[in-house]
N, C-alpha and C positions, 0 to 999 in steps of 0.2 A: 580714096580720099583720106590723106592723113590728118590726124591735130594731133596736139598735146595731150587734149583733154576732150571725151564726148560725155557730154550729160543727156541722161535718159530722163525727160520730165521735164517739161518747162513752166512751172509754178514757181510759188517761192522759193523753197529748196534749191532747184534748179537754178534758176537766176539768181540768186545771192553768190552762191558759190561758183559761179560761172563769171560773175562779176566779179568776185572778188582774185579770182584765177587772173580772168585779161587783166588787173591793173599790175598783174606782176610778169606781166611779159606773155602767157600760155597763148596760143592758138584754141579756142577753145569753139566746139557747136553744140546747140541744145538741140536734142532731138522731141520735139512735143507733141502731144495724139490729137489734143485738142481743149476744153476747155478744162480751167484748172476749180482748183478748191477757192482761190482767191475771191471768184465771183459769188462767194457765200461769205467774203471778207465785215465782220462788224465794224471795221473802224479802230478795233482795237489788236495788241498781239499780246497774249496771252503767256506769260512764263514759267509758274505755279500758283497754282490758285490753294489746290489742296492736296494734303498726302495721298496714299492709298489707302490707307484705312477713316478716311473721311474728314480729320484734323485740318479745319482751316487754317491757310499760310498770309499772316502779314508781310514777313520779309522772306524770299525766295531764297536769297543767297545763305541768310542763318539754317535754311532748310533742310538742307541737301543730304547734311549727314542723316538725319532719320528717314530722311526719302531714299537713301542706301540702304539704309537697315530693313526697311518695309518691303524696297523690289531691287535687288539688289542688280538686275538685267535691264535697268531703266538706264534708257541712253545717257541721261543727265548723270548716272551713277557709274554708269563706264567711262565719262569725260574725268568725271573727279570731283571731288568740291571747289579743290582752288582753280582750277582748269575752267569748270564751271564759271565763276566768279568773273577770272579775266575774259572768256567768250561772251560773257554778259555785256559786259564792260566794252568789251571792242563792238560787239551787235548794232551799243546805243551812241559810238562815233561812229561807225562804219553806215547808218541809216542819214546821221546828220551830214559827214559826207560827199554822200548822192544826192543830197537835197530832199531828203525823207523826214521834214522834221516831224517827232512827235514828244510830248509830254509822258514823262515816267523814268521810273530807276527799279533798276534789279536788287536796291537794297530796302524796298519797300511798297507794296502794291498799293496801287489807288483804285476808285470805284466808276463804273460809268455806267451808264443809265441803258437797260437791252430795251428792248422792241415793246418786250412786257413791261416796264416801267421798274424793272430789278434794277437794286445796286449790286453789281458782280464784280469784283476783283479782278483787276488787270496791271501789265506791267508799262506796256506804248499805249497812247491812245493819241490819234490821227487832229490835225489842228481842228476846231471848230465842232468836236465833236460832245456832249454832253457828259461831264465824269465831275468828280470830287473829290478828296482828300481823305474825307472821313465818308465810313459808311452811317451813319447814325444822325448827321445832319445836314441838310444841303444851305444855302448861303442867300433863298429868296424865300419872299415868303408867300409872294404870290407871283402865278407863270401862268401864259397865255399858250395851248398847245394850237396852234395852227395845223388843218388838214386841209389837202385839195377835195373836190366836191365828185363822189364817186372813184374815189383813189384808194384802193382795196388792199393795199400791200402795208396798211402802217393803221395803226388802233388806237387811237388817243384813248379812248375809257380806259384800256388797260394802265397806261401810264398816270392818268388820274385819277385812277382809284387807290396807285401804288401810292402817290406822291401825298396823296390824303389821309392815308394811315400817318405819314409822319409828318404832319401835322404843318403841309404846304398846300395853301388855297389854287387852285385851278379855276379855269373857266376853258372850255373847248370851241373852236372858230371854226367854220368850212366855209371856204372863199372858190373865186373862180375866173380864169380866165376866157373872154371868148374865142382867143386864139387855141385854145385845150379844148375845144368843142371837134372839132375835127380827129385830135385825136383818140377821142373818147369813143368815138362813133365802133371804135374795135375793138371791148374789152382786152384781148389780149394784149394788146398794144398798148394797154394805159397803165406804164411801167414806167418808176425811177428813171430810167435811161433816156426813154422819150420826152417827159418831163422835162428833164431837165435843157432840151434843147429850146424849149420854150422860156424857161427860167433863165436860161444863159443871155439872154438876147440883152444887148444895152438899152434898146428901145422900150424895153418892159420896164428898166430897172424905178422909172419914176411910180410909176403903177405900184408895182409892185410894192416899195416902199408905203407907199400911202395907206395900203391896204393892211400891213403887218401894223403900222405906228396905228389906225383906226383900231383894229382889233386887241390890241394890247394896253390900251391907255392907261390902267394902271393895274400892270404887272412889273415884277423885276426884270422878266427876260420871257423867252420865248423859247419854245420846243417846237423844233420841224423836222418833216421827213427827211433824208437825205436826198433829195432830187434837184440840189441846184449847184453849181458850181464845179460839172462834169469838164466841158472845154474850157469855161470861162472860169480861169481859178479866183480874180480880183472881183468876181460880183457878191459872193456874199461880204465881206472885207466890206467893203463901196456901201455894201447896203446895213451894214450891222451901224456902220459908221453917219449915214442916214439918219437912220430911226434913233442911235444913240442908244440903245440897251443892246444885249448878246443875242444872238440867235445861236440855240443850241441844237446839234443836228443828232439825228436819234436813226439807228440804221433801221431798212425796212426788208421787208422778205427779199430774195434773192429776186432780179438780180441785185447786186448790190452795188451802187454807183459810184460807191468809195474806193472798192475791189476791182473793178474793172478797172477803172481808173490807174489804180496802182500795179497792178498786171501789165496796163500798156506802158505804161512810166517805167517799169524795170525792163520792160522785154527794147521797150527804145534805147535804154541805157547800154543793156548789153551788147547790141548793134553797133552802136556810135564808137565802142571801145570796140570795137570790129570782128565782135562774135557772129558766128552764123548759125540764126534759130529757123530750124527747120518747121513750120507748123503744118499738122494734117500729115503727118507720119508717123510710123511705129518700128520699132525694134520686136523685128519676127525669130530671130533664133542668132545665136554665136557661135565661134569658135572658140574651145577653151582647151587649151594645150600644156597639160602638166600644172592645173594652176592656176594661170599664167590666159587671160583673155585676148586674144590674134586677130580679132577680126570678129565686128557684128554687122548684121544682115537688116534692112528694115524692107518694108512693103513697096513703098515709093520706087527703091534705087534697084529693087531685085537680085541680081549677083555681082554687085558692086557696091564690094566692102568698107566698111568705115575702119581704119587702122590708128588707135591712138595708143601711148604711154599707157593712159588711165584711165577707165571708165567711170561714171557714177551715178547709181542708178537712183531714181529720187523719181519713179513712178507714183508716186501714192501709195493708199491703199487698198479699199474695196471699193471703192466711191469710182476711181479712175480705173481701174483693172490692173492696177501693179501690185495687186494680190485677187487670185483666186480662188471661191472655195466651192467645191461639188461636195457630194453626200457623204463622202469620208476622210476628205481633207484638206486643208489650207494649202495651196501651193503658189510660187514665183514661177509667173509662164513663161520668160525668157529664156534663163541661163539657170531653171531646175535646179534653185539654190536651197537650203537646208531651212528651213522655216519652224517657231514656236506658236503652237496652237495643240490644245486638250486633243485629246484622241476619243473621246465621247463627243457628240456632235448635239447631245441633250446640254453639255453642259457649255455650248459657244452660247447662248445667251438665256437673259431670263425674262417671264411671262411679264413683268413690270416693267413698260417700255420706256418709264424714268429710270428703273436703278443700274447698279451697275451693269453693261455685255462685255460678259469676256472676250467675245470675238472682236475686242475692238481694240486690246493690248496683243491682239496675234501678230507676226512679223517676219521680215530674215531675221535670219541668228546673224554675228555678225562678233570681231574680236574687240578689244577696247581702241583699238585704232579706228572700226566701225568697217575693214577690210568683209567683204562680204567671205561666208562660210557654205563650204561645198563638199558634202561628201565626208564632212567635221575639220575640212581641212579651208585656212583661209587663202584666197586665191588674189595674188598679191599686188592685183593692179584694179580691181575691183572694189570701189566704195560706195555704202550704202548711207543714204541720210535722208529726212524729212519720216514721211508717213508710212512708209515700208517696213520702216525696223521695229523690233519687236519692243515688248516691254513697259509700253506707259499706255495709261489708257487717256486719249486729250482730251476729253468731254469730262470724264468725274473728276480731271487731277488739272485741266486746266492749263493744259503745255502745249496745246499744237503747236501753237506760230512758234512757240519758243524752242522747239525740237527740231522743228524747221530751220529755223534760224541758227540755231547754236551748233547743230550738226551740219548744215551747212557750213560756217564758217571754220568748224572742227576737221573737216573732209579737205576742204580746200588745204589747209594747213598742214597736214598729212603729205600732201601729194608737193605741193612745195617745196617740203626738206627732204622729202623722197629724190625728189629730179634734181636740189640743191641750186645746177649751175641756173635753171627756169630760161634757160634759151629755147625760143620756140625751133619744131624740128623744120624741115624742107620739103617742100612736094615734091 
């Protein structure tokens, strides 16, 4: 099987840069093991929150240069700063589009509201989703948090207790449908996802209505779980426009019905553009010849090779298994490529399971092209992007999606001017 282009991972990373390949002509296939990080997705994508030495970041793009100086192996600091700037730039057309709208700029982060009722800095956040401009005041002064009755994944005290430090009145509501009696009957099944197919229904939508406008009567707006408007994207819209105040949606434990959501929405895109996503496969071992990657191998197809121009490996990281680690070391199980992590194994994380784990900046090594490194040498049709690469830690510094995204679209770019003429090859 030839392409242009195989991608190893089908999460964000993967399909960004997969998508962004087919719309320039590539034959491209995602090879995926199964489920991604997406379905942990908040609603929001995250660009720089904070340096590495703790320094919170208003504006991402002014940043750069001392988030160089701090890690100078942070992917965002092998990109560059102006490099940086215009991937930013291109990221928040390249979303709009695909028909991804979301709220936010990379020259200055805004606030959205987590699970816990935090205001945390972000740079997209997803339509209908609860965020702010400022962190220091929000713009009602009294909100009504709605919960379903027995729905364990989402904690309104948390967010009312948040919201009452700063000095916004609450009241808490638990409502109920008799149709959600049935699904209730199976704890494990009373998830966002199921939810929402009861939420979706149009026959509900009068119901429904009646019951948020009762419960909120005098409040600004409304705080709800994210469990509605999975298939049906025009019911909250229809229903916000109803009651006449905002329903503000606040993500709840995995899964996450914004994430799913947006996982099938890109992986349908990349089809349509006539990528081929293999799911429920893996890439078991390569051939790599002077360099130079010939042929990889996955479980599904056995000894029948996948042959592309250029590979790009966008596995994850310890979460998916696109990085492994045993008692004395970090390694990439595939293509046994060169990886950064401490050589004391006391010192991959600490006993404080808030501060910072080093083992969570561990990675491939990788050149400023992002060509992966083997043996210290880079192997020239090999790129590595998303959560594999070394260097940044996303949890204290606040960059997943944005490392994802940015090195996704960095990667693609690469291989572009690399090939020049982008004629797809022939089987």
């Amino acid at each position: 099987m030839k392409f242009d282009t195989v991608i190893i991972g089908g999460g964000l990373t993967g399909l960004i840069s997969g998508i962004r390949l087919l719309q320039h002509g590539q034959k491209c296939a995602i090879i995926s093991s199964g489920q991604s990080a997406l379905h942990f997705f908040s609603g929001s994508f995250d660009l720089l929150n904070f340096l590495p030495d703790g320094s919170p970041v208003q504006n991402p793009e002014a940043s750069i240069k001392d988030l160089a100086q701090q890690a100078p192996n942070h992917p965002y600091a092998k990109i560059g700063e102006s490099k940086f700037v215009k991937l930013a730039k291109e990221a928040e057309k390249f979303l709009l589009e695909i028909e991804i709208p979301a709220h936010g700029t990379s020259s200055k982060n805004h606030y959205r509201i987590t699970p816990m009722g935090v205001l945390k800095p972000t740079w997209l956040t997803m339509p209908n989703f609860a965020y702010n401009e400022d962190n220091e005041k929000l713009p009602w002064k009294k909100v009504s948090i709605l919960n379903i009755e027995g729905f364990l994944d989402f904690h309104p005290e948390f967010i009312s207790e948040a919201l009452e430090k700063i000095h916004i009145e609450t009241e808490i509501k638990y409502f109920n449908l008799p149709e959600l009696d049935a699904v209730r009957k199976n704890p494990s099944e009373f998830r966002s996802t199921n939810l929402s197919i009861v939420f979706d229904k149009e026959e509900n939508m009068d119901t429904l209505a009646k019951i948020f406008s009762e419960n909120s009567k005098n409040s600004d707006a409304i705080i709800f779980p994210d469990c509605i408007g999975f298939k049906n994207t025009e019911i909250l819209p229809t229903l916000i426009k109803k009651i006449g105040k905002p329903i503000l949606l606040v993500p709840t434990f995995p899964p996450s019905l914004v994430g799913v959501r947006t996982q099938q929405y890109l992986k349908n895109y990349f089809t349509k553009l006539g990528g081929i996503y293999m799911l429920g496969d893996n890439v078991v071992h390569a051939d790599v010849e002077g360099y130079h990657v010939s042929k990889i191998y996955t479980h599904n197809h056995g000894d029948i090779p996948f042959i592309a121009k250029n590979i790009i490996l966008s596995s994850g990281s310890f979460f998916s298994q696109g990085l492994i680690a045993d008692t004395k070391q970090v390694y990439e199980p595939v293509f046994n490529l060169d990886t950064d992590y401490l050589t004391d194994r006391a010192d991959w994380y600490n006993s404080n399971l808030f501060d910072r784990q080093n083992y969570q900046q561990f990675g491939v090594k990788t050149n400023s092209n992002f060509n992966a490194i083997k043996d210290d040498q880079p192997i020239d049709n090999l790129f590595v992007a998303g959560a594999t690469l070394s260097g940044f830690n996303p949890l204290k510094e606040g960059c997943g999606a944005g490392v994802s995204i940015l090195s996704a679209l960095h990667v693609a770019e690469q291989i572009l001017t690399k090939e020049k003429t982008h004629e797809p090859i022939t089987q």
